[in-house]
C-alpha positions in Angstrom: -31.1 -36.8 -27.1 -29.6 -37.3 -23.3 -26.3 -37.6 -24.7 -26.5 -34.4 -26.7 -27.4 -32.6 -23.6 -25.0 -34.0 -21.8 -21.7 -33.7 -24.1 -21.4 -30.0 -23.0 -22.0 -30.5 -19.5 -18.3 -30.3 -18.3 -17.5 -27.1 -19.9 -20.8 -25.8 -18.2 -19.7 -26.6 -15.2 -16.2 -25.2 -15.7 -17.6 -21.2 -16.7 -20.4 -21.8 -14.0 -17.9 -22.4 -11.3 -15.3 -19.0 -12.8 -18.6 -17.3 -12.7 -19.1 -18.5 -9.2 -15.9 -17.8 -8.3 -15.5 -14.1 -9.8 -18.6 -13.4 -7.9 -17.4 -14.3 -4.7 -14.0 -12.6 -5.5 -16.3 -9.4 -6.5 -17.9 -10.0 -3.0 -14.6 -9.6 -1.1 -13.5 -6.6 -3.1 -17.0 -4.8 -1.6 -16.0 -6.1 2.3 -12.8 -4.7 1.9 -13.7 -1.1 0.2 -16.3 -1.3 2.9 -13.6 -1.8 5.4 -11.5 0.9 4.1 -14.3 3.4 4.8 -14.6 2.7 8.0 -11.3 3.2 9.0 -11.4 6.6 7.0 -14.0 7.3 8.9 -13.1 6.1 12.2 -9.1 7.8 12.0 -10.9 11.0 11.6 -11.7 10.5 15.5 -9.6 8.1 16.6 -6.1 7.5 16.6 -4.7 5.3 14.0 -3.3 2.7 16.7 -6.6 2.3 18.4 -8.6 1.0 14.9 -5.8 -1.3 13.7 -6.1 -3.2 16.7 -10.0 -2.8 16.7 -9.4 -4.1 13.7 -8.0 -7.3 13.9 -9.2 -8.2 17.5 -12.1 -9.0 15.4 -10.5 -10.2 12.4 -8.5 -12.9 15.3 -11.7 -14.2 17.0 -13.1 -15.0 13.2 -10.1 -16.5 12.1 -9.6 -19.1 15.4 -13.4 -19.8 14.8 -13.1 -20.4 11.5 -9.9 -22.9 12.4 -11.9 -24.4 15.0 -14.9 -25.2 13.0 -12.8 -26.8 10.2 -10.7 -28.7 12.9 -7.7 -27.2 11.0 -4.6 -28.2 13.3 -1.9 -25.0 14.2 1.1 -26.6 14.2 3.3 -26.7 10.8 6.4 -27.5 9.6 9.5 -25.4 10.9 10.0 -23.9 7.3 7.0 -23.1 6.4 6.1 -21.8 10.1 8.9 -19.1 9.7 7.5 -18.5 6.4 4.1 -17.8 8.1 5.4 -15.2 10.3 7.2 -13.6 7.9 4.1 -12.9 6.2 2.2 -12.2 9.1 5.1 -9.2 9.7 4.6 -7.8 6.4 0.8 -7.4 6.8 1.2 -6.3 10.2 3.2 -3.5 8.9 0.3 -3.1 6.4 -1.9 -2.4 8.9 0.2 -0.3 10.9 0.9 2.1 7.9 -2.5 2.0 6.2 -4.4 3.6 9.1 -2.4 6.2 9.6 -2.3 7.0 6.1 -5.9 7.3 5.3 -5.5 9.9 8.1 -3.7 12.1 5.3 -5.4 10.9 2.1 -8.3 11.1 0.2 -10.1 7.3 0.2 -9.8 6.9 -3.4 -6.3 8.5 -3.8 -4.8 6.2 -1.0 -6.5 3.0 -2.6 -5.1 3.9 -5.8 -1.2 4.2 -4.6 -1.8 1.0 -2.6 -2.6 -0.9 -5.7 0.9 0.1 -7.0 1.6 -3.0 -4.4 1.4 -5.7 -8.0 4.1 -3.4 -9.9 6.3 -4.1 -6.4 5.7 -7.6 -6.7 7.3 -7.7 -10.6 10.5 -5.1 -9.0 10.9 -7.3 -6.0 9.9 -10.8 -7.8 13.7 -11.7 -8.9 15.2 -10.8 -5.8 12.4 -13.1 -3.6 11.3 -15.8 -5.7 14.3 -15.8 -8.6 11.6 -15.1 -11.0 12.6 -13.7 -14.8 11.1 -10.8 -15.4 10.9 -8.7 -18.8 10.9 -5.4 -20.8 7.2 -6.0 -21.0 6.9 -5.8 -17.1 9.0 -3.3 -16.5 7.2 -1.0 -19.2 4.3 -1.6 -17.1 6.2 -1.0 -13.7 7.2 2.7 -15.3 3.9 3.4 -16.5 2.3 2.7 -13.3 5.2 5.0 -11.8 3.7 7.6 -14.0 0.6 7.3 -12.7 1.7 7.1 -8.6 3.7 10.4 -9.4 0.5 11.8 -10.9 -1.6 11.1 -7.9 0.8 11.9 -5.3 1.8 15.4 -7.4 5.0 16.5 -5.4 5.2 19.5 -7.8 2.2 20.9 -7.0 3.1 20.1 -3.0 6.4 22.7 -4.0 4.6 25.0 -5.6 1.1 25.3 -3.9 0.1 28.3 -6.2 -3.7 29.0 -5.9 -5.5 27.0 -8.7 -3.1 24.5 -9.0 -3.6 20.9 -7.3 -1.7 20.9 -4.2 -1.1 17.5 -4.3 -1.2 14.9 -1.9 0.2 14.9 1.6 3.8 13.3 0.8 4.0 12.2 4.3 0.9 10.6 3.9 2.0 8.9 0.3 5.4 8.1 1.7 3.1 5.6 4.8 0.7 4.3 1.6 3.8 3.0 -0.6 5.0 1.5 2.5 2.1 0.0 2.9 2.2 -1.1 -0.4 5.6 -2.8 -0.4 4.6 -4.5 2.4 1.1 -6.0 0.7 3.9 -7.0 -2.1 6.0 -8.6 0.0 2.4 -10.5 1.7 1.9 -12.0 -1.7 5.1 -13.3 -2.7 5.0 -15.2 0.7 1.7 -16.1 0.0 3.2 -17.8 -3.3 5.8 -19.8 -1.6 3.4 -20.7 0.8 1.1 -21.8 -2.4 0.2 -25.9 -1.5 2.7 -25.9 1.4 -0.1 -24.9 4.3 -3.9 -24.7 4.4 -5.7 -21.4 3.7 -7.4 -21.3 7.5 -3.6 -21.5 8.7 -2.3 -18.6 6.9 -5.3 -16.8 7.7 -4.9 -17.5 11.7 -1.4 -16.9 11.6 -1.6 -13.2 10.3 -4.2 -12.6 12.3 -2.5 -13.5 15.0 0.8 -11.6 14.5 -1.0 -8.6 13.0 -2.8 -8.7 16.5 0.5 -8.9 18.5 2.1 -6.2 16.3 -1.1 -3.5 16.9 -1.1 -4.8 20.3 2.9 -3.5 20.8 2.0 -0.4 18.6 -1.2 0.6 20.6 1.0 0.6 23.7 3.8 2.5 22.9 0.7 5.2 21.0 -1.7 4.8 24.1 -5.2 6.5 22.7 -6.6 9.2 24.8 -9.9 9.0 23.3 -12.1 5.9 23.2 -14.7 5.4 21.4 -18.4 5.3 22.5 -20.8 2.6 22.0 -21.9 3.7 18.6 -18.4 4.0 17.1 -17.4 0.2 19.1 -20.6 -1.3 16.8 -18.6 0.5 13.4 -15.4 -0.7 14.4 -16.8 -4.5 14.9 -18.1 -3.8 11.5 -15.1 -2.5 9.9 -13.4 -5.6 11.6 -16.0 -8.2 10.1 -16.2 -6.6 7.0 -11.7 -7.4 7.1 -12.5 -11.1 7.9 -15.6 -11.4 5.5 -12.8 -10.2 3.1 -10.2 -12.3 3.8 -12.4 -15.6 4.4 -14.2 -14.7 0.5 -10.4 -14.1 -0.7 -9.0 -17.7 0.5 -12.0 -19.3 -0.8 -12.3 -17.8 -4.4 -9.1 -18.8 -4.5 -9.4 -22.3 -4.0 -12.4 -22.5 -7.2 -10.7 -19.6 -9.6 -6.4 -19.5 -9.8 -5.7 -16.4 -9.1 -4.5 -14.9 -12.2 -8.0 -15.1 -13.6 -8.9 -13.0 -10.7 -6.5 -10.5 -10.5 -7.7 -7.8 -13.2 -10.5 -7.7 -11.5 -9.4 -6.0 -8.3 -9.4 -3.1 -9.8 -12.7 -3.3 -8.8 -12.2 -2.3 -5.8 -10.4 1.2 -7.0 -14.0 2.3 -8.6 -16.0 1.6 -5.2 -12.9 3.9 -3.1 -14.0 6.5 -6.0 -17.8 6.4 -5.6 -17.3 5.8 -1.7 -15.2 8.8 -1.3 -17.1 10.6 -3.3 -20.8 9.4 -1.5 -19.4 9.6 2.0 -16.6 12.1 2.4 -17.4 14.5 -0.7 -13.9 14.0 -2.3 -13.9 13.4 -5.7 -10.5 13.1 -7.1 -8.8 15.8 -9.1 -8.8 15.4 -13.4 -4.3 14.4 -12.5 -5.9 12.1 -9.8 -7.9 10.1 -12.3 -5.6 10.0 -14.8 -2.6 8.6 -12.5 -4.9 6.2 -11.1 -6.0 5.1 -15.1 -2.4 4.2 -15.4 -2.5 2.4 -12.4 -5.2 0.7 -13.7 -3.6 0.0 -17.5 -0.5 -1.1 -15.5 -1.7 -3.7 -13.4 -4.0 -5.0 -16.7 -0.4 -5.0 -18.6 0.7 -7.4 -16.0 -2.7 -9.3 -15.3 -4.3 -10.0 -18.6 -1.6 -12.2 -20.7 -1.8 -14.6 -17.6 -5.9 -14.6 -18.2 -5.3 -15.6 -21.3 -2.8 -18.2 -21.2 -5.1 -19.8 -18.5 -8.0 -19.7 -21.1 -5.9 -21.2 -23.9 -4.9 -23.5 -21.6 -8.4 -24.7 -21.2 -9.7 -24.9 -24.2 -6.2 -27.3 -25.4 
């Protein structure tokens, strides 16, 4: 009888820790919609500047805790150190675009063009990481095109004619898909930096440089309005709920590969709808939703063969 309930007791353990680590994947998708309402909020009072570097003053003092705790050395190998601040670059230029964009863009509009960021990885994936890549991921790069152009409307920002959609702010759209490039360009470091360096080191590392960088931006775009004690607690919260994030990120990682994960981030594109919608009364336009569905089929194009190659895999 024991041996009958044990024979299946690998494969139980194998869905209980995906379930595990979907969950705490799901967990980090909520920190950083979370985080992304904040700074809406907080860039409606505040210059951009001033909440990126609230931002990741906090996210700094986490990670350097975190690498304390785990007695996680700094120092690296030459290669893979310039490789770190590479990365770190790109998502300080994240940071330093995606504030200022959310000053211009509805919540759920400007999460929706910043998950065009996978379709960049496939365009930019040969020229970074010599990958091949094919008709069927460049279909899916065109489609989500479709659906960027859809959000972003430039026609309707020609023609503004009353009861038409005015579109989005192009300035606005133009800082997002910058931001967007740059979250590309974060992950195809991330890749090469895949079993070279441990997780605690990347994390310290960006949140370093992304410190430095909004440190150098804040100066040159000094803030002539601070914020008062209440607004300091939201902006320790939007900054925890970043590291939170990133901490549940590196660690679902480490139980789940990522391509089981990656449909669902698109998670995160429903809670920018319903948070926009809850806290800043901006419900997306019928062309909104429908560019951000191709967004969504797009990025499922590209995520879901790799799910199931990984569950084939297993069960072989």
């Amino acid at each position: 009888m024991s041996l009958l309930n044990d024979a299946p007791q690998p494969e139980l353990v194998r869905q209980a820790q995906w379930l595990k680590g979907c969950a705490i994947f799901l967990c980090s998708l909520v920190a950083f919609a979370c985080l992304d309402a904040f700074a809406k909020d907080l860039v409606g009072r505040y210059s951009a500047p001033l909440v990126n570097f609230a931002r990741y003053s906090v996210i700094i003092v986490l990670a350097w805790c975190l690498l304390w705790m785990k007695r996680v050395p700094m120092r690296v190998a030459p290669a893979d150190r310039k490789l770190l601040i590479y990365r770190g670059a790109m998502l300080g230029m994240v940071g330093i675009t995606f504030m200022p964009a959310l000053q211009y863009l509805p919540l759920a509009e400007g999460t929706a063009l910043y998950f065009v960021s996978p379709l960049m990885v496939v365009l930019l994936a040969p020229m970074v990481l010599r990958e091949n890549v094919g008709v069927k991921q460049y279909t899916a790069v065109g489609l989500g095109m479709i659906g960027m152009l859809c959000i972003v409307n430039p026609l309707g920002n020609v023609t503004g004619e009353q009861g038409v959609d005015s579109g989005l702010s192009l300035f606005g759209s133009l800082l997002m898909l910058v931001s967007a490039t740059g979250y590309a360009m974060v992950q195809l470091f991330t890749r090469k930096l895949a079993n070279r360096v441990q997780s605690e080191q990347i994390f310290a590392y960006s949140a370093l440089i992304c410190w430095l960088l909004g440190l150098v931006v804040l100066i040159f775009w000094w803030p002539t309005t601070w914020p008062n004690a209440r607004d300091t607690i939201e902006m320790i919260l939007m900054g925890v709920s970043g590291g939170i994030g990133q901490f549940l990120l590196i660690y679902a990682f480490k139980i789940v590969p990522a391509s089981t994960l990656a449909p669902l981030n698109y998670f995160q594109l429903v809670l920018a709808v319903l948070f926009g919608e809850l806290f800043f009364a901006q419900m997306p336009s019928l062309l909104s939703l429908t560019g951000m569905a191709l967004i969504v089929t797009a990025g499922l194009l590209l995520t879901l063969p790799m799910l199931f190659v990984y569950f084939r895999a297993k069960r072989a």
